[in-house]
Structure formats: C-alpha cells, structure tokens
N, C-alpha and C positions, 0 to 999 in steps of 0.2 A: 621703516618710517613709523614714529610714533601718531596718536591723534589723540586729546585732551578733550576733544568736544565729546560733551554729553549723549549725541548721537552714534558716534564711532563706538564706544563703552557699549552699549544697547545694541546696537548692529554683531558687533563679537559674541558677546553675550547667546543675543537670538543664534546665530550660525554656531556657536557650542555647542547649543540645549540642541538644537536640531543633528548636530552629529551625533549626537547621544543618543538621542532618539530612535534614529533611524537605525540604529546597529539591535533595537529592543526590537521582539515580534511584534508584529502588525496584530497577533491573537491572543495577548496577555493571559484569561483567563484560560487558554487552547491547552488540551493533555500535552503530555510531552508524547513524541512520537510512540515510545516503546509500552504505554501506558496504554495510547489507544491503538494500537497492533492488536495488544493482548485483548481486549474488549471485541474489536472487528471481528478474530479468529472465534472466538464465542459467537458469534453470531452467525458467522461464513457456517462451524461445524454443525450448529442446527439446521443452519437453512441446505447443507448438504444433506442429511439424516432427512428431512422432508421432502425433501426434489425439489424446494424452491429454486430455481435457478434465477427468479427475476429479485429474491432477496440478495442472491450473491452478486450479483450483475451489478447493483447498487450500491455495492463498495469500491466501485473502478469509477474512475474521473470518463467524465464524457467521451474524450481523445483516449482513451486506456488502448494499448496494445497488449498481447496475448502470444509470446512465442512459445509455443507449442511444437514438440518434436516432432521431427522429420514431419513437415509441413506449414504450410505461410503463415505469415505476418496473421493476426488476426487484428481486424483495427475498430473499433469504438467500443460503448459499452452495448449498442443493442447485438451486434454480432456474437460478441462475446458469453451475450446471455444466450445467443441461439447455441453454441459451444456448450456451455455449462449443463441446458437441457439435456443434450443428448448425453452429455455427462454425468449425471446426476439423476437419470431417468424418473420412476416412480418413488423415488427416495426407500428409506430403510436399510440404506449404507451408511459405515460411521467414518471419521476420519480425524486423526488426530495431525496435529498440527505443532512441530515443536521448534519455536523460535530460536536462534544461536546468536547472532550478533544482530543490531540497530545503530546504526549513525546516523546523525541529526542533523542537520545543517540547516536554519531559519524554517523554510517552507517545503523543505525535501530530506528524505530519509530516504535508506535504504537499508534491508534489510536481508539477512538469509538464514534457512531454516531447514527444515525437512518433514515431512509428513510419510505418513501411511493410510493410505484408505482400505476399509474391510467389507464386503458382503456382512449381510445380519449372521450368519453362522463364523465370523471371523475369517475365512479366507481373503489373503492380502490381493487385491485388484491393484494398485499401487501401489511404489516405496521411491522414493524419491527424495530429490534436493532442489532448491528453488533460491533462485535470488529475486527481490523486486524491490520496484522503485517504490516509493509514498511519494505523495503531494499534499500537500493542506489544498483545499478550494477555502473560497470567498470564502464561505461562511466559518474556516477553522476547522472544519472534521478533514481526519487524515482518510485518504483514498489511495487506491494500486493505481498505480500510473503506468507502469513495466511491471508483468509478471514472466517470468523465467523458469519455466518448469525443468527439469533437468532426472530423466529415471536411472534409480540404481541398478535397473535388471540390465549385465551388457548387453551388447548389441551380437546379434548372431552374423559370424562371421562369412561370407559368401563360399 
C-alpha cells in the first residue's frame, strides 16, 4: 500500500533515521574496545606492582564475577577486591599482561590473552591464559564483566 499524504513521507522518514540510528553506539565518542583493554591493563599492572587491589577492583562492573580455579564463583566487585588483596598482598610484584584476540560487538567484548606474574627478583608466581568478558557501563568506560583465569602449570595427577 502506497500513502501520498505528506504525513506518511515524515512518518518513513522518522522510522529510517531511527533504524539507523539505533544500529550506531549509544557512546560515539567511547574507545573502541581493544583501545581501551590496552589502557585498563596499564593501569591493572601498576595498581598490581603497588597492592592496590581497590584500584584493580574498579575495573570490574558492579555484578563482575571471578572464576577462579579449582574454587567458587566469586560474585560482585567488593568480593572480588577482597580476592585481589590477598592477591596482590604488599605489592612489589610485576605482571605482564599480553592481549591475543578482542571482539566487539556494540556494548560487549570479549577478549583472551595471557599473562605472567613475577616476585620483585623475577620468579614466575603465575603463567597463565585467561578469557574475559568487557561491558561498557553507562557512562562508556569498558569494564571485566567475566574474568576467566585459566594456569599453564598442569595439574598434578592423583
């Protein structure tokens, strides 16, 4: 069915621009996911080096969960900073962090990588693989939503 009335024109019109629209990010000026990973992890490897664990704690979304081997679900971000403390004790540990793949998808990413954490004398206390989720919050900054820790060292067989 066609319509000729000047209202119908306007009405298609508006419900275009709005399909258009709503396919753009809601955070035009927002990093791209793999942009701001790489910014976070600069922050995360200092604030590990220091023991801050409430600076790292502050890159997980509210709801963030924490699956952590061989042991529970860890669930929000104060828990999870309680985790990282005993993690990250008096700092003067370094940890290198190296990104592998980022996929993007509007307001969620995902990402996998692997690190190594060291004592101040270089001996490796971790080596590992990780997968985790991103989210944008409200305000545009990317946060972990899902972290997936995963260690290289096997497992000792029974």
């Amino acid at each position: 069915m066609h319509c000729a009335h000047p209202f119908c024109r306007t009405l298609a019109l508006a419900v275009g621009l709005g399909l258009i629209l709503s396919t753009q990010s809601v955070f035009p000026q927002a990093k791209p996911a793999r942009e701001a990973i790489a910014a976070a992890y600069k922050v995360f490897e200092a604030a590990y080096f220091k023991g801050d664990a409430e600076a790292i704690a502050k890159q997980y979304t509210l709801d963030a969960e924490l699956f952590l081997p061989n042991g529970p679900i860890v669930k929000g971000r104060q828990a999870i900073q309680e985790v990282w403390k005993n993690l990250v004790s008096s700092g003067g540990n370094k940890l290198r962090i190296e990104t592998i793949e980022v996929q993007e998808a509007g307001n969620w990413a995902y990402e996998t990588g692997k690190f190594v954490a060291m004592t101040p004398d270089g001996k490796v206390i971790a080596d590992a693989k990780y997968l985790v989720i991103w989210k944008r919050d409200e305000s545009g900054e990317w946060k972990t939503h899902r972290d997936i820790p995963n260690s290289n060292v096997p497992m000792k067989q029974p």
